[in-house]
N, C-alpha and C positions, 0 to 999 in steps of 0.2 A: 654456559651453553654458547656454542660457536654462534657466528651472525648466518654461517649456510643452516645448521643446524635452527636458528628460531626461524629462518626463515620459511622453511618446510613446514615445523609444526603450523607456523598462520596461515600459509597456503592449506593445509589440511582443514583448519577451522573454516575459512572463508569458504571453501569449498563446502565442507559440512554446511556451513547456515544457508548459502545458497541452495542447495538441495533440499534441504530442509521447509525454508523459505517458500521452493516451489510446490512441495508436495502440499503445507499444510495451508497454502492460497487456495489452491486446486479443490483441497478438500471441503474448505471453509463455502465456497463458493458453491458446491456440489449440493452441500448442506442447506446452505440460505436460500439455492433454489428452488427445490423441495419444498420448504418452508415456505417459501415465498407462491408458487406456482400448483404444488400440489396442496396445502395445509391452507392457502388463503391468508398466509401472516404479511401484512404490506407494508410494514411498519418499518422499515431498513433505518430508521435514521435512531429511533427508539432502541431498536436494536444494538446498532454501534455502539450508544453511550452503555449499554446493558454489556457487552461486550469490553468496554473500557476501567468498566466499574469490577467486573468477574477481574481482568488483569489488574487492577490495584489490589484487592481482595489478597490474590495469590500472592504479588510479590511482598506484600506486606508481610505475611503468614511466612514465607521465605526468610524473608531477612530477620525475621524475630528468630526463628528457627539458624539464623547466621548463617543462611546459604550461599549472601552475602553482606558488603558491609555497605550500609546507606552513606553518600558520601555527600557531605552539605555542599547546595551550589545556590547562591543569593536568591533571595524571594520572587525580587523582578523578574529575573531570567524562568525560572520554574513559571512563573503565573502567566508571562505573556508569551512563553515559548508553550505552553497547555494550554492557551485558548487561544494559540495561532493555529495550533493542530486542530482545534475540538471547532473553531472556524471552517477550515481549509476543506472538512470531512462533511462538514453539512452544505458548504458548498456546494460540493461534489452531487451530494443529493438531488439537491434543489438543478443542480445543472440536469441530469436523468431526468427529472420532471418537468422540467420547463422545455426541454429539445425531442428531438426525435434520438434513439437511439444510435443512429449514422453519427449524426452531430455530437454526438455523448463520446463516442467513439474517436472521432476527432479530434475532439477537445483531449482525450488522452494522449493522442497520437502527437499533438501540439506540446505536452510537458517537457517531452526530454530536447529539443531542440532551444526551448525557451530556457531549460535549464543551462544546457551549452553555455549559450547568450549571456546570461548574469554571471555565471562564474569567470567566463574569459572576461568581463568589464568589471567586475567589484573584484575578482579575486586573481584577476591575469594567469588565469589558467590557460595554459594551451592544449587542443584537440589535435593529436595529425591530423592528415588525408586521410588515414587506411581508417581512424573511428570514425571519422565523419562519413566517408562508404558505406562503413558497414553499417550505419545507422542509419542511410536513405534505407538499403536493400533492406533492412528491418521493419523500418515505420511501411516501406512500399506492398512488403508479405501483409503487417498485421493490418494495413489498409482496403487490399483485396480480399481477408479472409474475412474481416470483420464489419466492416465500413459497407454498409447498407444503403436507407435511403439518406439525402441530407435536405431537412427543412428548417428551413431559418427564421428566426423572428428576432425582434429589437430586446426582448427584455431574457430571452432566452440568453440571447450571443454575449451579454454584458456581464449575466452569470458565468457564462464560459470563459468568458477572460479574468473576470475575480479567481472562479475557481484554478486557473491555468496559473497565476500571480500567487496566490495562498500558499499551492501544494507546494509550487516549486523553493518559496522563502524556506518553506516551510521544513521541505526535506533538507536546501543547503544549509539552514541552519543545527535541525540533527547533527549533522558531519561535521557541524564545526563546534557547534558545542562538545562536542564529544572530542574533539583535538586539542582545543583550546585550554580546557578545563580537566584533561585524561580523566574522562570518567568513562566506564562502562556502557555497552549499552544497556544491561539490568537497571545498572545507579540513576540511568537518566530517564529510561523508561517509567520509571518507579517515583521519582519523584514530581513528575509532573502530569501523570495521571487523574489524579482524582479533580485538577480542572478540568483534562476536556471532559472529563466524566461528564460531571458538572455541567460544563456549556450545554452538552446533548441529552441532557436528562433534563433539563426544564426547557431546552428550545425545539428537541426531539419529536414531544406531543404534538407543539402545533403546527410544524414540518411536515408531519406526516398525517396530521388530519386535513394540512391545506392541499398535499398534494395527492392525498385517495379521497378526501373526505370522508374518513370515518376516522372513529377514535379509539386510540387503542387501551383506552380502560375498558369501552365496553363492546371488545373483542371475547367471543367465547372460548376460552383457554381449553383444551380437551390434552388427554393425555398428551397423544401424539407429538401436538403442536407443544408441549413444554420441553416432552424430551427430546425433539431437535432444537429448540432455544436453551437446551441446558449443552449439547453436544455444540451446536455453532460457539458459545460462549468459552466453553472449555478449549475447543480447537484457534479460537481467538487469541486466548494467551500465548502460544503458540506464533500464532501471525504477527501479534505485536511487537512478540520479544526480537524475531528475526528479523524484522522492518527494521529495528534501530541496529541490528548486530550488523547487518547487510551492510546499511546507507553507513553506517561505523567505520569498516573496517575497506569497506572500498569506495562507492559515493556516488549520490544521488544520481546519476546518470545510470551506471551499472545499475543501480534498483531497476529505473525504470525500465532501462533493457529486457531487465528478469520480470519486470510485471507485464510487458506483451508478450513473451515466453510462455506464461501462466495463458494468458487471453487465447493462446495456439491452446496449449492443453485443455484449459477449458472447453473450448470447442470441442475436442477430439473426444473427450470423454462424455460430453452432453449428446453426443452422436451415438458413443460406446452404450453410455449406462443409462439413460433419459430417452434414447430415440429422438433425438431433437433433427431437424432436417440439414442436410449435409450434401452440398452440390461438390462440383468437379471445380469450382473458384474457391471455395475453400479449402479444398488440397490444395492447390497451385498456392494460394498466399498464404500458408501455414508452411510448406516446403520452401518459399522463400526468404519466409521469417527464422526459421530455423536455420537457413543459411545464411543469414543475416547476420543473428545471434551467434552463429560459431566463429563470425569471423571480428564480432565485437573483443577485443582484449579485455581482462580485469585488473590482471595484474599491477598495470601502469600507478594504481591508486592501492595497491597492497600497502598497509601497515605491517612492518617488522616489530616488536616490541624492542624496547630495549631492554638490558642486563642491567638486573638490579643488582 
């Protein structure tokens, strides 16, 4: 195969998993909401690890089935890169509960800048002008369509900066395990799964009994609420897989790109399908963010394969 010829076909997949990526954030989110807001399920952090544990589940069931080939990578790296993740994700939680929403918001809007930062210093990557433009006008959209009240407090902000330090290690190491190592994102996803399972499945409960107070054993399970926690679960594997294909194939900065991208869609469809309330400031920072996003590159960080 020519090098223009691979090169197209990985533009076609990147492109495929980003789209992808967007639709089934969009959807997952759609779902948990419901769950969350109509069904009374508050459990989000319970839920994750339930969500992390359905994706080992699958690809395990895959790979026996040889849909792929599980490709060994040292214990260390699998244990402490699975409960950097299964860390970074209850973080996150605990940040939503300890701030106000604004501030939640914030703290996302802070990732990709911080990301910038560590890779230009430990990895000597250089950003142009034109992505550092287009990622003010980005962050500046998803700040006025999203960014609410902001209330601060000492044990809250400490959270937010753990959690802004985790995700970010967290995602640049994705990208490089994944380069360093050529593995897959299936192969890697797959294999360091059932720790963060793990982290969130016994720190989960009391996560989320400290921050609703109630518990979620003795949560009344009813129809309803299983078959959205069986549909959230399933549409997870899905989120999972494209998180690592995403941050793989192009890189942790481009994700984040594409998760305020999501946070524009979300809106627009919580407005569409929810009736959730929708002023004239959330057009304006969702039309800016979206011109933000058009003008973000991906390419710069395209993976060619090479000819075996």
């Amino acid at each position: 195969m020519s090098s223009d010829g691979g090169a197209a076909t990985s533009w076609i997949g990147v492109t495929g998993a980003l789209g992808l990526s967007v639709t089934s954030s969009v959807a997952i989110v759609i779902c948990n909401k419901h769950l969350i807001s109509s069904l009374g399920f508050f459990f989000a952090t319970t839920l994750t690890s339930w969500h992390l544990g359905v994706t080992f589940i699958t690809l395990h069931v895959a790979q026996r089935l040889r849909f792929f080939e599980p490709k060994p990578v040292d214990v260390a790296t699998v244990v402490s890169f699975g409960m950097l993740n299964g860390i970074f994700i209850g973080l996150l939680n605990l940040c939503l509960g300890f701030n106000s929403v604004g501030f939640y918001q914030m703290t996302k809007l802070a990732i990709i800048p911080f990301t910038m930062l560590l890779e230009t210093i430990f990895l000597d990557k250089k950003f142009s002008q034109s992505i550092k433009a287009s990622v003010v006008v980005l962050l500046l959209g998803v700040g006025i369509s999203s960014v609410t009240d902001l209330q601060l407090n000492l044990v809250g902000s400490i959270i937010s900066a753990l959690s802004i330090v985790a995700t970010c290690v967290g995602q640049i190491l994705t990208n490089q395990i994944q380069r360093r190592l050529e593995v897959s994102s299936t192969q890697l996803l797959y294999q360091p799964s059932p720790y963060q399972s793990a982290v969130l499945l016994v720190a989960g409960p009391f996560v989320d009994k400290f921050l609703t107070k109630r518990d979620v054993f003795a949560f009344h399970y009813t129809f309803p609420v299983v078959a959205f926690i069986v549909l959230s679960c399933s549409i997870a594997v899905c989120v999972n897989l494209c998180t690592f294909l995403v941050i793989g194939t192009t890189s942790p900065v481009t994700f984040q790109v594409l998760g305020h991208l999501k946070t524009c869609l979300v809106l627009s469809f919580g407005y569409v399908l929810l009736r959730d309330p929708f002023t004239a400031r959330n057009v304006v920072g969702i039309v800016i963010a979206v011109f933000g996003m058009g003008l973000t590159p991906t390419t710069p960080s395209l993976r060619v394969p090479r000819r075996v």
